[in-house]
N, CA, C and O atoms as CSV, one atom per row, in Angstrom:
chain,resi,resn,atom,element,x,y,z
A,1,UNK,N,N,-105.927,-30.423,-146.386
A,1,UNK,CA,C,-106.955,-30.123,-145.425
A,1,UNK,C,C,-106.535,-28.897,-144.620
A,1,UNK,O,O,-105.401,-28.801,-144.152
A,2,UNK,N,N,-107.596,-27.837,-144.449
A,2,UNK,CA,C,-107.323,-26.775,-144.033
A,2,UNK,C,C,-107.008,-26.997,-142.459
A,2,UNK,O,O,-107.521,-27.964,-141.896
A,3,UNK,N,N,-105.825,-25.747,-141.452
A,3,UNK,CA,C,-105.899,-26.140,-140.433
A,3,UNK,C,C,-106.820,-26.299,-139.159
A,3,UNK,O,O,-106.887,-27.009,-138.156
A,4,UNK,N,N,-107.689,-24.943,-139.922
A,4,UNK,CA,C,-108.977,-25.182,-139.138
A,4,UNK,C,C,-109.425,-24.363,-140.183
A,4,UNK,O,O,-108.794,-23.787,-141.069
A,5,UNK,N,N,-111.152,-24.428,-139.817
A,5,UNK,CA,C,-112.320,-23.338,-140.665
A,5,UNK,C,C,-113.059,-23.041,-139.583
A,5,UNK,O,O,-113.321,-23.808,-138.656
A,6,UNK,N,N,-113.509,-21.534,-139.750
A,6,UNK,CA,C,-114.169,-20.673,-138.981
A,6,UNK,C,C,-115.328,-20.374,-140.043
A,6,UNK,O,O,-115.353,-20.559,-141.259
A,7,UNK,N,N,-116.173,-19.908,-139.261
A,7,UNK,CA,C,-117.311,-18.700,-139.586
A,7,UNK,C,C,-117.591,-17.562,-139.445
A,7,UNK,O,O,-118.229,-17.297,-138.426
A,8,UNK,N,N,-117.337,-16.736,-140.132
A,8,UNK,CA,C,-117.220,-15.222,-139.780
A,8,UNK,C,C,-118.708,-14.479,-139.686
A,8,UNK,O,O,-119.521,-14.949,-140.482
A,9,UNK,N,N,-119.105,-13.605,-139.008
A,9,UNK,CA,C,-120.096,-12.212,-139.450
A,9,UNK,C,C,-119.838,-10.825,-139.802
A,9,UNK,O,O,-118.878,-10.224,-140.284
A,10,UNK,N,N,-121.155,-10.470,-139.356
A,10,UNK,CA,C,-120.399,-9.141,-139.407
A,10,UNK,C,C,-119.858,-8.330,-138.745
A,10,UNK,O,O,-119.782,-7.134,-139.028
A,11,UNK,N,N,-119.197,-9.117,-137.317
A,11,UNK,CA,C,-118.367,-8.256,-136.447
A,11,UNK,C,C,-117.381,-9.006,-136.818
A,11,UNK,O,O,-117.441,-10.088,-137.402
A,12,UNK,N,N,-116.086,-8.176,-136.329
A,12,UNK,CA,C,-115.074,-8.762,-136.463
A,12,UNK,C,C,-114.509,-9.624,-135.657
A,12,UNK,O,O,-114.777,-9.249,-134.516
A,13,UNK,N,N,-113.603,-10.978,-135.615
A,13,UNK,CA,C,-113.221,-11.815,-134.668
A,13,UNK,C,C,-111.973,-11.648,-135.185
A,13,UNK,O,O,-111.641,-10.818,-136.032
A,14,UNK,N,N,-111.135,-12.653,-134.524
A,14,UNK,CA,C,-110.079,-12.857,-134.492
A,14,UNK,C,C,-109.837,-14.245,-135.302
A,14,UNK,O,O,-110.582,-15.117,-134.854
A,15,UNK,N,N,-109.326,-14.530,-135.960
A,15,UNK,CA,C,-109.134,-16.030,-137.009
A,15,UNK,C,C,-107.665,-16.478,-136.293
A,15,UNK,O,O,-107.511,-17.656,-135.971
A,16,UNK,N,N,-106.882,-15.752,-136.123
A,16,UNK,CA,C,-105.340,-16.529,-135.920
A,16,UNK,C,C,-104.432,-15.614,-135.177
A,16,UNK,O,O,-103.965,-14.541,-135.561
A,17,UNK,N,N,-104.217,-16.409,-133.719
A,17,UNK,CA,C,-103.616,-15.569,-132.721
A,17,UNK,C,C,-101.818,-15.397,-133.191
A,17,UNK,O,O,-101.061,-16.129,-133.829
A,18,UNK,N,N,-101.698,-14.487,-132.733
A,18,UNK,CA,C,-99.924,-13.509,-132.763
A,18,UNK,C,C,-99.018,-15.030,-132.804
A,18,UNK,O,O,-99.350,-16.063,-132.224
A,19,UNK,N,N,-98.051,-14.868,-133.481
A,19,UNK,CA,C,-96.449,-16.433,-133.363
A,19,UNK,C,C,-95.263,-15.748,-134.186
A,19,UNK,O,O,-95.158,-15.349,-135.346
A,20,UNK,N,N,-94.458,-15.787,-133.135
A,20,UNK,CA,C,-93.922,-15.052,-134.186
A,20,UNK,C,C,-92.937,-16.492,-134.876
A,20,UNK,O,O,-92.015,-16.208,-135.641
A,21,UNK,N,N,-93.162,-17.708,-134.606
A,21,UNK,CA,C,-92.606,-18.876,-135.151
A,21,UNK,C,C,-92.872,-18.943,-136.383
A,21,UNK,O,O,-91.947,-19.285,-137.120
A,22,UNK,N,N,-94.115,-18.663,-136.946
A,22,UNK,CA,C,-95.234,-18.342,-138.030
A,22,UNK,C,C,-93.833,-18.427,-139.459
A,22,UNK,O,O,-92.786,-17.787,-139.545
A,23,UNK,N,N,-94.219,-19.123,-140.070
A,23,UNK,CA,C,-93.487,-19.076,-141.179
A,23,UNK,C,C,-94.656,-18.797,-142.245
A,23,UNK,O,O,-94.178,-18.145,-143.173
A,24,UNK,N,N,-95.857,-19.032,-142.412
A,24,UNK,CA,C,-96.452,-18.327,-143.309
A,24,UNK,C,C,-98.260,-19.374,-143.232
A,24,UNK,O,O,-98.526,-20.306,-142.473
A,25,UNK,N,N,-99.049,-18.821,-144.169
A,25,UNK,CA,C,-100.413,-19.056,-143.871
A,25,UNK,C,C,-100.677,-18.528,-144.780
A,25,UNK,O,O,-100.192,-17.645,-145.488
A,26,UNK,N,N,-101.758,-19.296,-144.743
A,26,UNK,CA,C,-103.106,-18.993,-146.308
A,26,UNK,C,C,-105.004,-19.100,-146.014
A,26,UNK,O,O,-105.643,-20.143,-145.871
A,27,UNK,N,N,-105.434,-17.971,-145.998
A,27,UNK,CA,C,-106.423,-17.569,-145.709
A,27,UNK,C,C,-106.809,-17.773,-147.242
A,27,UNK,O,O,-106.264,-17.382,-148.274
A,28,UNK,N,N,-108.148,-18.663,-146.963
A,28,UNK,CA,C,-109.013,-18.934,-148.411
A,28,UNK,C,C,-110.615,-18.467,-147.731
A,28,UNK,O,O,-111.089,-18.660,-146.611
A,29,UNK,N,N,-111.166,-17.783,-148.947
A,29,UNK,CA,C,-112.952,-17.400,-148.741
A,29,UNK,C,C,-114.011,-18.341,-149.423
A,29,UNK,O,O,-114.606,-18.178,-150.488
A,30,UNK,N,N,-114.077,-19.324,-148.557
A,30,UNK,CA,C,-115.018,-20.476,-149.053
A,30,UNK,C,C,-116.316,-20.144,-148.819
A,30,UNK,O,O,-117.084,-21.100,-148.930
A,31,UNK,N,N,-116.993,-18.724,-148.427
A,31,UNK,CA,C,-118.070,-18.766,-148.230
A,31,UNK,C,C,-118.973,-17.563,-149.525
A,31,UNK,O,O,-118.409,-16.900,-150.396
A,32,UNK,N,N,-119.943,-17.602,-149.333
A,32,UNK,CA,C,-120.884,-16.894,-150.275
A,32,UNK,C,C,-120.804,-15.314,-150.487
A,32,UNK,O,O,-121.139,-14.713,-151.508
A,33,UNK,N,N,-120.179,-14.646,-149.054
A,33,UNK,CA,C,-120.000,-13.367,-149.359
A,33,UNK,C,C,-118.595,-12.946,-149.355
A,33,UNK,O,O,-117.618,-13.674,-149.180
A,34,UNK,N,N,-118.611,-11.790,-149.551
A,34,UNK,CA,C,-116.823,-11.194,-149.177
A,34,UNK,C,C,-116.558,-11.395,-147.819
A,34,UNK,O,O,-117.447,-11.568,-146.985
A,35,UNK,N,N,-115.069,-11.374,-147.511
A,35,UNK,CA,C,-114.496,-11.168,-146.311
A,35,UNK,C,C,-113.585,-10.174,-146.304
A,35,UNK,O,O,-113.206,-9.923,-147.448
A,36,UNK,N,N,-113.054,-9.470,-145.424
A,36,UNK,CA,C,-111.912,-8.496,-145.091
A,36,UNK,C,C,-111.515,-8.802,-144.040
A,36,UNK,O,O,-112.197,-9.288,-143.137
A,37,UNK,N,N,-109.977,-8.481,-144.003
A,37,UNK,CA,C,-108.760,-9.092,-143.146
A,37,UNK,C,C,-107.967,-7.679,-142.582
A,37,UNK,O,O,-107.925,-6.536,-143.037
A,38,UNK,N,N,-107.675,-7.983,-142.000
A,38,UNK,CA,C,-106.792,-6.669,-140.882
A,38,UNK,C,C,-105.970,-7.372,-139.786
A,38,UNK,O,O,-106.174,-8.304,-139.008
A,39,UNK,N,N,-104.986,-6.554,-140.047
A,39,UNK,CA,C,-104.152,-6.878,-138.476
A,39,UNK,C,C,-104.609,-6.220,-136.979
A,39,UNK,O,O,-104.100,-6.322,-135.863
A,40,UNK,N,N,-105.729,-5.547,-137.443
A,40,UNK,CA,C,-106.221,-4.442,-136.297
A,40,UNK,C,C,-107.357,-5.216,-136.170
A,40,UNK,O,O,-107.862,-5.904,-137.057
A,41,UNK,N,N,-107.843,-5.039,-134.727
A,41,UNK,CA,C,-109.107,-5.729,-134.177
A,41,UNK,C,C,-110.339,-4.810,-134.068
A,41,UNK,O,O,-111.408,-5.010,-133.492
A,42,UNK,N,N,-109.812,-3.527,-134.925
A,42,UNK,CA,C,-110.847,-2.330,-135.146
A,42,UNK,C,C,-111.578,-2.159,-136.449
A,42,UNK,O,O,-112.274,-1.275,-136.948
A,43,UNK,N,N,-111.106,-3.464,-136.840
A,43,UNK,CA,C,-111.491,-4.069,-138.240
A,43,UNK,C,C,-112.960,-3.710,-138.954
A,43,UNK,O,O,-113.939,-4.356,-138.578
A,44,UNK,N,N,-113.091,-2.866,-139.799
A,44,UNK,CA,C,-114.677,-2.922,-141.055
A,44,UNK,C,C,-114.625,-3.331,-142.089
A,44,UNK,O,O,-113.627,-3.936,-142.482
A,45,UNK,N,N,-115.548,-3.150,-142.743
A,45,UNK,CA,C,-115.621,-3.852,-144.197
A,45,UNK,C,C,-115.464,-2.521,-144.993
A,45,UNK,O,O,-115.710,-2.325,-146.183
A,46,UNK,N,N,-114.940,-1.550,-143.945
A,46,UNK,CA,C,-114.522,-0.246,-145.311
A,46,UNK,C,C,-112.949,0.122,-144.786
A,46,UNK,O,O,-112.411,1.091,-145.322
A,47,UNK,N,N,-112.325,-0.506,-143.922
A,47,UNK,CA,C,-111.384,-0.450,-143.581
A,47,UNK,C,C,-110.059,-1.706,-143.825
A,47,UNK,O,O,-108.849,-1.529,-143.966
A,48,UNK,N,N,-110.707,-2.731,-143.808
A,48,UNK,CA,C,-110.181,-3.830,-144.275
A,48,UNK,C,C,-109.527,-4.533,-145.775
A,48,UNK,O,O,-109.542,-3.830,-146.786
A,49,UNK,N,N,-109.134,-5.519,-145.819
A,49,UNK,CA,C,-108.382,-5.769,-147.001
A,49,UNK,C,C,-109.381,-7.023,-147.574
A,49,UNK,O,O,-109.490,-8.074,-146.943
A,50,UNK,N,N,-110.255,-6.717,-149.136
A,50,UNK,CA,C,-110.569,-7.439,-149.066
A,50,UNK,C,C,-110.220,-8.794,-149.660
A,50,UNK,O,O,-109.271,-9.055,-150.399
A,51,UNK,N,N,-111.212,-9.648,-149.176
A,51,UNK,CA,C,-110.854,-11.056,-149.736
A,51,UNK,C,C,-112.025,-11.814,-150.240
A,51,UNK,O,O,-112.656,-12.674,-149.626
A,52,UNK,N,N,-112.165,-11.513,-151.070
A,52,UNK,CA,C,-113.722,-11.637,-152.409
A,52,UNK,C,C,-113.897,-13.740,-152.143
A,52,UNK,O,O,-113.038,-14.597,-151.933
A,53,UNK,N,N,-114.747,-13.786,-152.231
A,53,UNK,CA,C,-115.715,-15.290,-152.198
A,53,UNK,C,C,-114.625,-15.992,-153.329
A,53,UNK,O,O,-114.333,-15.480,-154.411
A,54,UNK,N,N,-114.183,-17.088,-152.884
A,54,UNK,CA,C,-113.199,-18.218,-153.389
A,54,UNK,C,C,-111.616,-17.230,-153.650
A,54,UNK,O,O,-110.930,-17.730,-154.542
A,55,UNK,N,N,-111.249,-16.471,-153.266
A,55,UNK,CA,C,-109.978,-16.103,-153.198
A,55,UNK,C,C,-109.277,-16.060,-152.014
A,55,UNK,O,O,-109.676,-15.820,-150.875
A,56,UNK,N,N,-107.685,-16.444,-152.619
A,56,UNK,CA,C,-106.884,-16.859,-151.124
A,56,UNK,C,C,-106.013,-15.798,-150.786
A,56,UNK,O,O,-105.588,-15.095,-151.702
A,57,UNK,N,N,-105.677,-15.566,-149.613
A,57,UNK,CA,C,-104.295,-14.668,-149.522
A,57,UNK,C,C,-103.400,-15.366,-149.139
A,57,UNK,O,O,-103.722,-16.326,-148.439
A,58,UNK,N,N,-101.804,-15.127,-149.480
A,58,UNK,CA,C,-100.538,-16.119,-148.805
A,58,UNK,C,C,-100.069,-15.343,-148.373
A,58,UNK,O,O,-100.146,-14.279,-148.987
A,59,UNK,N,N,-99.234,-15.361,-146.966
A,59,UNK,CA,C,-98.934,-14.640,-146.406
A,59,UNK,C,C,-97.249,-15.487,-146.168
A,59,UNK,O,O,-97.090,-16.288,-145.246
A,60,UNK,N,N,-96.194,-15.157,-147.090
A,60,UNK,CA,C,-95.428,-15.705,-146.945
A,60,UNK,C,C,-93.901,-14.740,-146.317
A,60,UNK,O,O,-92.956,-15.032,-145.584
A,61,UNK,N,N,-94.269,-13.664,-146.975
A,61,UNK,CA,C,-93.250,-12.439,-146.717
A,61,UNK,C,C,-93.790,-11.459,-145.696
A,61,UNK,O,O,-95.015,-11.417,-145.584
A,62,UNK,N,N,-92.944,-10.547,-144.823
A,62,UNK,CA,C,-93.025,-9.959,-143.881
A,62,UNK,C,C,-93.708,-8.445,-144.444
A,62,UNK,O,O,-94.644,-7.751,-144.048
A,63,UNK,N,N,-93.168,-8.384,-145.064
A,63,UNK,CA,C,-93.470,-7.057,-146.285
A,63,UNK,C,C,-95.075,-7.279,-146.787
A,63,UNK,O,O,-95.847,-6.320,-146.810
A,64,UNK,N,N,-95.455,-8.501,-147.146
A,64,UNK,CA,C,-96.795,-8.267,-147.567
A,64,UNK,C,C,-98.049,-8.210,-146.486
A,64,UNK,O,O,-98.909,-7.338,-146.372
A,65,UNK,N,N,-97.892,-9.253,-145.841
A,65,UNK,CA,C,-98.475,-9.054,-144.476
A,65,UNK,C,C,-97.972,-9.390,-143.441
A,65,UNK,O,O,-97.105,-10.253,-143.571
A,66,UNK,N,N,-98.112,-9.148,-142.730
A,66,UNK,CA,C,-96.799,-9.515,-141.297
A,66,UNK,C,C,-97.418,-11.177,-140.892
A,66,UNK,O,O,-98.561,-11.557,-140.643
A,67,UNK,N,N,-96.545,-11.671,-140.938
A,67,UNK,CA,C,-96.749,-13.305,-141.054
A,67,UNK,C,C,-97.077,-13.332,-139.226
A,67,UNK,O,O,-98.034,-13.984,-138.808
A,68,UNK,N,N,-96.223,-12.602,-138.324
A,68,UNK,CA,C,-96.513,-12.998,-136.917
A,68,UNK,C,C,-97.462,-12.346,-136.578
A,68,UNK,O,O,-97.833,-12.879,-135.533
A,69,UNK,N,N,-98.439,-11.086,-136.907
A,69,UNK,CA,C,-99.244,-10.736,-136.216
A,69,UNK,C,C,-100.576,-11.550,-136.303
A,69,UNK,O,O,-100.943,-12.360,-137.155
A,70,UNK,N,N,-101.173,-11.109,-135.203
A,70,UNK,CA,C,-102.661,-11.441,-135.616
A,70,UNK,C,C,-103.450,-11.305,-136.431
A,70,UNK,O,O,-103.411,-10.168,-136.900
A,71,UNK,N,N,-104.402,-12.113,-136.984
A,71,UNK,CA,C,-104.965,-11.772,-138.110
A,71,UNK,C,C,-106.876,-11.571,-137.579
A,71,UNK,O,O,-107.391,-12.515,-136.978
A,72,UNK,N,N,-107.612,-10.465,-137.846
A,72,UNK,CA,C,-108.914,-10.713,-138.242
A,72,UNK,C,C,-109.622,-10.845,-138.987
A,72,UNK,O,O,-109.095,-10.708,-140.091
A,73,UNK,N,N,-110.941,-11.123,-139.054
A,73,UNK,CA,C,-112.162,-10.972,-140.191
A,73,UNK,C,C,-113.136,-10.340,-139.773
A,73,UNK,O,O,-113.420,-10.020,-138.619
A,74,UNK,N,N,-113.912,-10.066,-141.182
A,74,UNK,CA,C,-115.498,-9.548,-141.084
A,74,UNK,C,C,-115.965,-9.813,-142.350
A,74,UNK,O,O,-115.479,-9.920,-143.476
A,75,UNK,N,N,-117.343,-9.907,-141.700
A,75,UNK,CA,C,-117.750,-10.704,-143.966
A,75,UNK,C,C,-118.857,-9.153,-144.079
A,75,UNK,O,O,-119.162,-8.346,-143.201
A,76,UNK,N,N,-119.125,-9.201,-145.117
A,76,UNK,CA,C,-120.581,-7.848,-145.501
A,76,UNK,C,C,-121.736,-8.540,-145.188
A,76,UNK,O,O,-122.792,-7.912,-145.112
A,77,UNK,N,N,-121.697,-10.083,-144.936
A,77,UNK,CA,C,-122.828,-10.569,-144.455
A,77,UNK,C,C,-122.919,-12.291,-143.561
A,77,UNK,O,O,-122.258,-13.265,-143.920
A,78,UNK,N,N,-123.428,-12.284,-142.945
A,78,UNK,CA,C,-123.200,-13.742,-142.028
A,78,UNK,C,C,-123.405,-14.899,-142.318
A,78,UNK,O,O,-124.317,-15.243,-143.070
A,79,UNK,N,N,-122.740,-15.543,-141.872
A,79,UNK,CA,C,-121.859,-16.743,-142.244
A,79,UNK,C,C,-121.135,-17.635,-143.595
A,79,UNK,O,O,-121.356,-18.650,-144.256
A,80,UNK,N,N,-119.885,-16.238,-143.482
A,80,UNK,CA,C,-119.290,-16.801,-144.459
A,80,UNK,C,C,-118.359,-17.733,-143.586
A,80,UNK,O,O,-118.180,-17.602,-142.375
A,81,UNK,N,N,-117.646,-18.954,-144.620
A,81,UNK,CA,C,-116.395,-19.387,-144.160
A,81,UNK,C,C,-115.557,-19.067,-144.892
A,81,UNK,O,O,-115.535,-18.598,-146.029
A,82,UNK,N,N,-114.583,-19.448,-143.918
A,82,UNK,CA,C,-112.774,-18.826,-144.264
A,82,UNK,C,C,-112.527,-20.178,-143.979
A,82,UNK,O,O,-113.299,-20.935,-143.390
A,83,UNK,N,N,-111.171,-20.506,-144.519
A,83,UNK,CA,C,-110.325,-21.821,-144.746
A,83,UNK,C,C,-109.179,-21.559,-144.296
A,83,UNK,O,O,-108.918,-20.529,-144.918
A,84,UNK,N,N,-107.913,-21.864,-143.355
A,84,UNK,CA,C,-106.705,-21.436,-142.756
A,84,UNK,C,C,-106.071,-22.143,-142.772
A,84,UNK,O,O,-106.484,-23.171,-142.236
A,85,UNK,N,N,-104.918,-22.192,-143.238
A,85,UNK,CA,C,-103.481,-22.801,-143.439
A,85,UNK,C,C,-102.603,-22.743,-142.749
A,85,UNK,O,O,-102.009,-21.904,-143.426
A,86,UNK,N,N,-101.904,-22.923,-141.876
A,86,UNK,CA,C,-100.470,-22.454,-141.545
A,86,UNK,C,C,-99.077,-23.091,-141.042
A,86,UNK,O,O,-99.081,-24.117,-140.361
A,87,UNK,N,N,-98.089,-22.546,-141.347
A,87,UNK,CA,C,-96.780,-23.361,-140.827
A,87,UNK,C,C,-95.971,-22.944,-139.853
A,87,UNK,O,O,-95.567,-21.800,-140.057
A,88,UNK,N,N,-95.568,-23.454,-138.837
A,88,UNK,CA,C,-94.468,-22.405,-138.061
A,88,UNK,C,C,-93.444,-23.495,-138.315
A,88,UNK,O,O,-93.537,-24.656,-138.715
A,89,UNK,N,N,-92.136,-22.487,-137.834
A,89,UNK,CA,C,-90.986,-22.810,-137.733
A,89,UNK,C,C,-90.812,-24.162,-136.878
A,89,UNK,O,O,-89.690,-24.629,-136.681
């Protein structure tokens, strides 16, 4: 069971505040459109990383995405859900 689920649009929010306890997390796209992810809260859907409808990202290494920062979203269209995982130390 995910740790929580959100609903994204097409502005960007915030999904998962800064830890740096954060040992790692998994962002899944359970909803109908794309989503994109950024550590920046200046976040677009032409700037962002995307994360296509039923695909997950793991964020286990520091190198791939920084496990303590914040994470956002934005979908290309409203109300997708996202699915969130996470572990801290």
């Amino acid at each position: 069971m995910p740790t929580k689920q959100l609903t994204i649009g097409t502005a960007a929010i915030r999904i998962i505040k800064a830890n740096n306890t954060r040992k790692w997390f998994l962002i899944r796209n359970i909803g109908a459109t794309n989503a994109y992810l950024s550590n920046l809260p200046s976040l677009t859907i032409t700037n962002g990383m995307l994360l296509a409808t039923n695909e997950p990202l793991l964020a286990s290494n520091k190198q791939d995405f920084p496990t303590e920062l914040e994470v956002y979203a934005i979908s290309s269209g409203a109300g997708t859900t996202i699915a969130i995982w996470e572990e801290q130390t």
